[in-house]
N, C-alpha and C positions, 0 to 999 in steps of 0.2 A: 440188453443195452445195445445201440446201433454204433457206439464209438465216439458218441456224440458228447464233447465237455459238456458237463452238469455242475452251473456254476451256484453256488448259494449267497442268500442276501449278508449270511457272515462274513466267505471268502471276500466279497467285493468291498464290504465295510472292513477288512482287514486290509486288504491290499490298498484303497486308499488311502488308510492311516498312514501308511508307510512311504507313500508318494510324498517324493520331493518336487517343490514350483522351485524353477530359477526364471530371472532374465538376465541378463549378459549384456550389458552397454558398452558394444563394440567400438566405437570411439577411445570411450576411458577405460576400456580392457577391463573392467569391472563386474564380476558374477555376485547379482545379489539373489540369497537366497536361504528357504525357508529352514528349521530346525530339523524336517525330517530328510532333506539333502545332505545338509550337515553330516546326519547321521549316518546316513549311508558312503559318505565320501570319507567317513572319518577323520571331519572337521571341527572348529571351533564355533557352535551355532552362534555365538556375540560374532565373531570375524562376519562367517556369511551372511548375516542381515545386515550388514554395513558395506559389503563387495568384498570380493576378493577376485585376483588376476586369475582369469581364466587356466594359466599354467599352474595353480594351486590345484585346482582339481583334475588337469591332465593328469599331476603327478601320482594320483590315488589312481587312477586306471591303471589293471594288469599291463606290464613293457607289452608283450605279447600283441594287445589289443591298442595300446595307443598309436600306433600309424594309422591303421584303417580310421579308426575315431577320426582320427584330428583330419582323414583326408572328406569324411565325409561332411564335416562341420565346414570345411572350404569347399565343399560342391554345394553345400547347401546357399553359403554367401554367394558365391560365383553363379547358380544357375536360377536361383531362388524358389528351388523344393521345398519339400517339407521332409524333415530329418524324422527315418524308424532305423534304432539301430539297436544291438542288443550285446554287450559288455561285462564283464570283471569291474566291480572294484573297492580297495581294501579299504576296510572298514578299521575303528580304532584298536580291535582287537589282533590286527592284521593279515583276519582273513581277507580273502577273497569273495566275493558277492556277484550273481548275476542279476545283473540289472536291463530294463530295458527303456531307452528312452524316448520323446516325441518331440519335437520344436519344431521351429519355423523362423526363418529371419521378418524382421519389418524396415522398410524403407524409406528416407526422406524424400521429396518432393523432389530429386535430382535422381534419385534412383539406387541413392546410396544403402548401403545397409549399417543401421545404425543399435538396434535391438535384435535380440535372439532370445525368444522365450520360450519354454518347453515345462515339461513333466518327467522324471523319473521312477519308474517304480521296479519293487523287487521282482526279478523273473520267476515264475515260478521254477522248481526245482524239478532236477531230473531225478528220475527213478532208475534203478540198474536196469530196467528193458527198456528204455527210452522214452518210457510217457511223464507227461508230465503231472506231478503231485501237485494240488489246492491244498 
């Protein structure tokens, strides 16, 4: 093998199951979003399909990781990137999870940002020599 990930069509139909869709209406500070974020954030999936305050699921982010998080979700607003970042966080059982996610803000006709939608999925896991397990 040359090193090279060998990924299968199960892996990737796993790992999208487990993908959580949000979007974020940064106006009404509101994260609506799907059952499999829920789960991962160790939420209430009725709450997040109805919104929840974006500091609901800061708080489920490892302390550790929520500064960088939260500064990168304001560079994302501020410069209008698109957000890869890759995070802790605890689930109902109260572990810890790595997770990694993708978004992007959207903007009204003034230039505001008024939506942020993304994807979260579970990081794959590290192995005691550093590669990473499918």
């Amino acid at each position: 093998m040359t090193g090279e990930a060998v990924y299968s069509f199960e892996a990737f139909e796993e790992a999208a199951c487990d993908a959580g869709i949000y979007t974020w209406d940064v106006v009404k500070n509101l994260v609506f979003a799907d059952s499999a974020l829920a789960e991962l954030f160790g939420l209430d999936p009725a709450a997040t399909v109805h919104g929840l305050p974006l500091e609901d699921y800061l708080a489920r982010v490892h302390p550790d990781d929520r500064p960088q998080l939260a500064k990168t979700i304001s560079e994302v607003l501020v410069a209008d990137i698109a957000q890869q970042s890759t995070y802790r966080v605890q689930g109902r059982d109260g572990r810890y999870r790595m997770v990694e996610a993708f978004g992007r803000a959207f903007r009204d006709h003034s230039g505001s940002p008024v939506l942020y939608s993304g994807i979260v999925v579970p990081a794959a896991e590290q192995e005691e020599d550093g590669s990473r397990a499918h």
